[in-house]
N, C-alpha and C positions, 0 to 999 in steps of 0.2 A: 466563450470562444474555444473552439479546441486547437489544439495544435496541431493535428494532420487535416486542419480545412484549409483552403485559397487566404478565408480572412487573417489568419495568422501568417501565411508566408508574407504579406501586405503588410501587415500591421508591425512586424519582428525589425525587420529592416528599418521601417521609418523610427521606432523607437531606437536601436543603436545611433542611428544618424544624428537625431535631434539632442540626444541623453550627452553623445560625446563633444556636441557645436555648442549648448548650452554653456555658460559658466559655472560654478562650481555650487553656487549657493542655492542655482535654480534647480538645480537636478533632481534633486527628491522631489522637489513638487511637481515637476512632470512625470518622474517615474510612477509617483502615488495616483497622478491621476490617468496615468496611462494603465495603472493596476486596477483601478476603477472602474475604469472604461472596457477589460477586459471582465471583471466578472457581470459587468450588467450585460455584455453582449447574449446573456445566456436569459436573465431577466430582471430587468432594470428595477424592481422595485426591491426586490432582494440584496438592493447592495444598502439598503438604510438598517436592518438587521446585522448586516458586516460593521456598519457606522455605529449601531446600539453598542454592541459586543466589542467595539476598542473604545468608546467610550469610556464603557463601565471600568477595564482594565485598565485602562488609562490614569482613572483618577482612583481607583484600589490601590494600583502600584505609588502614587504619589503620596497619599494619605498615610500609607504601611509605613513608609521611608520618615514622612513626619511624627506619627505614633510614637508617645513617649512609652507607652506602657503595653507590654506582651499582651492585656488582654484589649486592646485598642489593634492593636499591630494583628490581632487573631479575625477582630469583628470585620475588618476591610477585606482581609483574604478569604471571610467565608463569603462577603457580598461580593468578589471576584468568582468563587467557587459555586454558589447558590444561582450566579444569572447563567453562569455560560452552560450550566450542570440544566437551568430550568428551559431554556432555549432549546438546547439537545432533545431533554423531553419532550418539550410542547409540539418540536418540530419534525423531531423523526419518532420517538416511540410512545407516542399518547394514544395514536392511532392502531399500534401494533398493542399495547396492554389492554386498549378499550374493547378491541375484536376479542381477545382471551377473555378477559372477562365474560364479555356478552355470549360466548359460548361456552361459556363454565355454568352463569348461571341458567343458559338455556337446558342445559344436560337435567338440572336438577327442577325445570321448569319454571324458574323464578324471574319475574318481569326485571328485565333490566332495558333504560331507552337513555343512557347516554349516546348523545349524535356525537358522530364522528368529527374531528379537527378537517374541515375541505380545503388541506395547502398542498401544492407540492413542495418535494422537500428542497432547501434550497444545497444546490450544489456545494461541497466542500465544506460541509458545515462540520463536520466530526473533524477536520483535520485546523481549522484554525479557530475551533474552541478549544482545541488541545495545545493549540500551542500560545496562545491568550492563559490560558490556565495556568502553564508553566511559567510563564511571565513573572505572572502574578505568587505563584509560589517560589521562585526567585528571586524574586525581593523579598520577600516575607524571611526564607532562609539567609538572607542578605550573600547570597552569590553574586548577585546583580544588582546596581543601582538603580533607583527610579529613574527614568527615562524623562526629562524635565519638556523634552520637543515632541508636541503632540502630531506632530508631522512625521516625523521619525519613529515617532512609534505605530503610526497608522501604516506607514509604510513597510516595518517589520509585518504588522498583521496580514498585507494585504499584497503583497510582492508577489508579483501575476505570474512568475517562471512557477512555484510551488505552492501557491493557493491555494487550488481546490482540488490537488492529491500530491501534498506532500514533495520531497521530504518534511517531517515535519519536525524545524528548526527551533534551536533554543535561543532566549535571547541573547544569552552570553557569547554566541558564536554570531551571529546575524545581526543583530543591531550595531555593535562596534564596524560594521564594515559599512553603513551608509554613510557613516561621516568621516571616511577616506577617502582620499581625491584620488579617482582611476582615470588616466588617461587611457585612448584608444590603442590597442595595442596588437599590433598583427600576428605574434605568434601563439598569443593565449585567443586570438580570434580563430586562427586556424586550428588549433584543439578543441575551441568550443563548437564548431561545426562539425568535426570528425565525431565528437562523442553525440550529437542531436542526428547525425544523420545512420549513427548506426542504431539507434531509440526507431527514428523514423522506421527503417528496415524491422525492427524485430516487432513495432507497432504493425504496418501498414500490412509487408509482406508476411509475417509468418503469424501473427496474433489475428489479423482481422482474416486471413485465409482458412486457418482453423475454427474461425468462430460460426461458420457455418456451415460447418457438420457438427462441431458442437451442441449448437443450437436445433438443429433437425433433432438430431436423439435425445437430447436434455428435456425439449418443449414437449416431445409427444412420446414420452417412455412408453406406453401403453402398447405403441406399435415398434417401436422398435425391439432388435432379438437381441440377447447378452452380448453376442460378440462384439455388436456394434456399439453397443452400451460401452463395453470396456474399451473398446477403440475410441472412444468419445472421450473416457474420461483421462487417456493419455493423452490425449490431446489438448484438453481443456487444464491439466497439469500446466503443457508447455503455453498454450492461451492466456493465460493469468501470469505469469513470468513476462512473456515477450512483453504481454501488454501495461503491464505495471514496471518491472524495470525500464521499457518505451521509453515510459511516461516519464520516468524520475530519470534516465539518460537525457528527453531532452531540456527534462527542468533544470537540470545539470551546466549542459552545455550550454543554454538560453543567458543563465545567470552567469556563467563563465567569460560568456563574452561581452557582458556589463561590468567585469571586474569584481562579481560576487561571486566566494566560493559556497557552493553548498555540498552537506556532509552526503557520501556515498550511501545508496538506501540496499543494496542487494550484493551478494558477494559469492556468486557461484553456490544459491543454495544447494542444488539437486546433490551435489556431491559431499551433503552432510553424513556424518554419520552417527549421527542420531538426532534423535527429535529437538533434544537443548539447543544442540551445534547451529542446527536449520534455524531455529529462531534467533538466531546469531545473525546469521548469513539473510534472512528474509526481515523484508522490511524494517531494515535496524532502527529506522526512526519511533518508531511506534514501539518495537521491541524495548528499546531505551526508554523510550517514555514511560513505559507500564511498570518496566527494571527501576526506576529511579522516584517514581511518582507514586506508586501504588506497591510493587512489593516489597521495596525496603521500608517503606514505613511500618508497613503489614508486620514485621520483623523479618522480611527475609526469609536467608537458612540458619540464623543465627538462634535459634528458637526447640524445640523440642522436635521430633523427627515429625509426629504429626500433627503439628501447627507450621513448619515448614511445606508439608504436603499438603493440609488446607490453601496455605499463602498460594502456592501455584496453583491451585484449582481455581482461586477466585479469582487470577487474574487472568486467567485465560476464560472464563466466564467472563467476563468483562470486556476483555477480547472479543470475544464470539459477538457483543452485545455491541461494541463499537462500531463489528463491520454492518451491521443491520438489523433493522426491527424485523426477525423470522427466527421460527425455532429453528431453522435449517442453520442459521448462523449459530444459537449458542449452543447445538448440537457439535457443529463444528469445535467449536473453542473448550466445548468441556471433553472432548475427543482429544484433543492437541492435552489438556488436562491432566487426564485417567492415560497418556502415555508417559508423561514425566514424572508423574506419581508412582508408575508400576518401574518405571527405569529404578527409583531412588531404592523401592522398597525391594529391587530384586539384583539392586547392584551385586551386592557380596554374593548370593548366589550363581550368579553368570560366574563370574569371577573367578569361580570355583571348578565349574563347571569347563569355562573354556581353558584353567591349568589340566584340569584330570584328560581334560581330550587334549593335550598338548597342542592346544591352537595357536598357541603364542608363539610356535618353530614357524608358522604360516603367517605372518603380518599381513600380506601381501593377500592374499585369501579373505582374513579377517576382516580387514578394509574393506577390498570390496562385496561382502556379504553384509556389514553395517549400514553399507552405503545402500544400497537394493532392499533393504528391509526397513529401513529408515524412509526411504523412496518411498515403496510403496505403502507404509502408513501414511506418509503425507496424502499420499495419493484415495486411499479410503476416505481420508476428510476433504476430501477435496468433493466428492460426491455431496455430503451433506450441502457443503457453501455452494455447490452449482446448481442441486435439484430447486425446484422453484416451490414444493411441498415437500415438508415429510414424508408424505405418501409417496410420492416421488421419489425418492432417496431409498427409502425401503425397500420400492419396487425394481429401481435398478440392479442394487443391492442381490437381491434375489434373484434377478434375470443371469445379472453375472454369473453369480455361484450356479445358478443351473447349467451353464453354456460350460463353465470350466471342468463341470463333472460329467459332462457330456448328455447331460440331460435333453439338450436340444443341440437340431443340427444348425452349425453355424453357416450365416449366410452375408459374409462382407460386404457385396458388391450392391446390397441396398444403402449402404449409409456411400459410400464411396468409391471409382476404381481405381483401378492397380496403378497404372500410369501417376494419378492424382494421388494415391497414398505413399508409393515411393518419392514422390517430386517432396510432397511434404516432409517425409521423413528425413531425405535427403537434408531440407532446411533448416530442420531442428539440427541432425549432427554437426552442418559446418556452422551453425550458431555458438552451440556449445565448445565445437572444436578450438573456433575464435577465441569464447571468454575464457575458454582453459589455459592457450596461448598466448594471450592478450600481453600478461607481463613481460615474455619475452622479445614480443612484437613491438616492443616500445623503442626497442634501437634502431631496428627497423625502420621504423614508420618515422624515425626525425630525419632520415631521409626526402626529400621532396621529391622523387621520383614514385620512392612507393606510397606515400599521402598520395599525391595525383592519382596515381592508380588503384588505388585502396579506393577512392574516395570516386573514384568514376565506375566501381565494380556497382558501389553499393547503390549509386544515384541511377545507373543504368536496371538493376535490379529491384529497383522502387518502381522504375518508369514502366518497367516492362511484365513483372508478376505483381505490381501491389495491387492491394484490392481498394478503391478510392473510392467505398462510400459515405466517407465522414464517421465510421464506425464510432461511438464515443467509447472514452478509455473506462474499463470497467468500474475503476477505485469511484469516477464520479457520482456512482452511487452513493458513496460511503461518507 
């Protein structure tokens, strides 16, 4: 079910109503199977794979907690890590290693006829094998108890605001809260709808408005000229934001006004200044998880300068690998890589550099020249994660760089016109202007005058520029 369809606006409502008229004991079982009910709306036979995958962590988590011996307590966490790690494969990259293969060994002429896996892949899978995983290394690190209520732990797994993109919760934050009694409550109801209706707005009007021009010069590079190419890819910058922080604004909000809080996933990336920081600011859930799961184990930076800079490669490799089966994604991620790698190894040099030029009288400068350079490397990777080939990505790549050295004459008014590029543009700054503002706008906004008005800007603004074709949010790829 998506969130900016009809059936959700139906569906959202009767779940509060029933969740809060319920008694106390009943509520997880409607919630869980209201959680159920939404991911089969997408397809129903994929929710017994959701059912396999909290099984297995289910009884991993409980076995680990009875384990008297480290190497007993070690054998249940790799059977937690081995099914949800083989699922991943079988379901999203069996299909993507079997095509490489089979054109590796075609290059060298060599009969290769493994058949393909014929599934599609099921929604949300990368995001609550990840967080099943964590569960389960949870207990194992004894952070967290085993979860003795097979009902409550299904429901951590499967809790329909953030299922199938995230944030992606740990159990030490999220399980303890299903078994607190939330009463209905109007003023945490009235913030949970402010924060889903401005998701809705950055979904419907600015991420699904941009996504077709996006899409026009992304799908057919071939015809498309540099300029438009580079106009495409600023937009598909803000495209992936509106559309992903959307999504986690109104899983935010949805869960807020159930009495669940869930953790913040975006924090004003664009205005990092430098690529670490962004990874801070973007997608903190996954950030965190990769931070806690994968590269402190790795040893961190705790380690020799380069086995530190291996540890970030591999896990932005892994990254690149999480968002999708295509070289385009671990091109992406080993991009995001080879920048925090050259940051480390050229720290002391800059350092140097920007005392001898006396930069440091200029903060104000400095910042924002971190901020614009920081930008637009994200903005370079962002080409790899959109082109739908390598070839593609190269090709844009190159159309750009011709168009910026004047190599060809630029021609805007085939991807878009003027009217329609300033109305856009316009959307992105008072967006930004918003989340720039936002903190201070809080005194404001506990006003009821300006909530009413706030809140009748944005609903009028949905009704009147959104684009309502059930666009789906892009993470459900992932």
């Amino acid at each position: 079910m998506l969130f900016n369809s009809l059936h959700f606006l139906l569906f959202f409502p009767i779940v509060v109503a029933a969740y809060f008229l319920l008694p106390f004991k009943y509520r997880w079982a409607f919630l869980l199977g209201a959680s159920y009910y939404f991911y089969m709306c997408w397809k129903p036979e994929y929710v017994l794979l959701l059912l396999v995958s909290t099984l297995i962590d289910f009884y991993a988590g409980i076995q680990i907690g009875k384990a008297a011996s480290p190497q007993k307590r070690k054998l249940f966490l790799l059977l937690s890590l081995s099914s949800n790690l083989g699922i991943l494969f079988l379901f999203k990259y069996f299909n993507f290693l079997n095509a490489s293969a089979r054109s590796l060994f075609a290059h060298f002429n060599i009969f290769y006829n493994v058949p393909m896996f014929e599934v599609l892949l099921p929604v949300g899978i990368s995001f609550y094998t990840f967080q099943t995983m964590s569960y389960a290394i949870d207990v194992y690190r004894g952070d967290q108890k085993p979860e003795k209520h097979f009902g409550m732990f299904a429901l951590y797994v499967t809790f329909f605001p953030q299922l199938v993109a995230g944030p992606i919760e740990r159990s030490t934050t999220l399980m303890p809260q299903f078994h607190e009694r939330h009463s209905f409550d109007w003023h945490r109801t009235i913030d949970g709808l402010k924060i889903m209706l401005w998701g809705f707005f950055k979904k419907i009007v600015i991420a699904d408005r941009l996504a077709g021009y996006v899409n026009q010069a992304y799908n057919d590079p071939a015809n498309a000229d540099g300029i438009n190419l580079l106009l495409a890819t600023y937009f598909f910058a803000f495209q992936i934001y509106c559309d992903f922080s959307g999504y986690s604004d109104i899983a935010v909000g949805t869960a807020r006004i159930l009495g669940i809080k869930l953790m913040a996933n975006f924090e004003r990336p664009y205005l990092a200044k430098s690529v670490a920081e962004f990874w801070k600011r973007w997608h903190i859930s996954l950030s965190t998880w990769f931070k806690d799961y994968l590269y402190i184990p790795l040893g961190g930076n705790r380690v020799a300068k380069w086995r530190w800079c291996a540890n970030l490669f591999i896990v932005f490799l892994a990254s690149g690998l999480w968002h999708g089966a295509n070289w385009t994604f671990v091109v992406w991620g080993a991009l995001h890589g080879f920048y925090l790698v050259f940051s480390i190894l050229t720290g002391d040099g800059r350092s140097k550099l920007r005392r001898a030029l006396a930069l440091d009288r200029l903060p104000g400068l400095v910042k924002i020249s971190q901020i614009l350079i920081t930008f637009h490397l994200v903005l370079l990777a962002w080409i790899f994660f959109r082109a739908n080939h390598l070839s593609d990505a190269l090709l844009i790549i190159e159309k750009i760089s011709l168009a910026l050295t004047g190599a060809v004459v630029p021609a805007i008014g085939k991807l878009i016109n003027m009217p329609d590029l300033f109305f856009l543009l316009a959307l992105i700054a008072l967006m930004n202007l918003y989340e720039r503002c936002q903190p201070s706008l809080q005194v404001l906004l506990k006003r009821r005058l300006a909530t009413v008005a706030l809140a009748s800007l944005l609903f009028w603004a949905i009704v009147v520029w959104g684009a309502f074709n059930n666009q789906q949010f892009i993470y459900f790829q992932f």
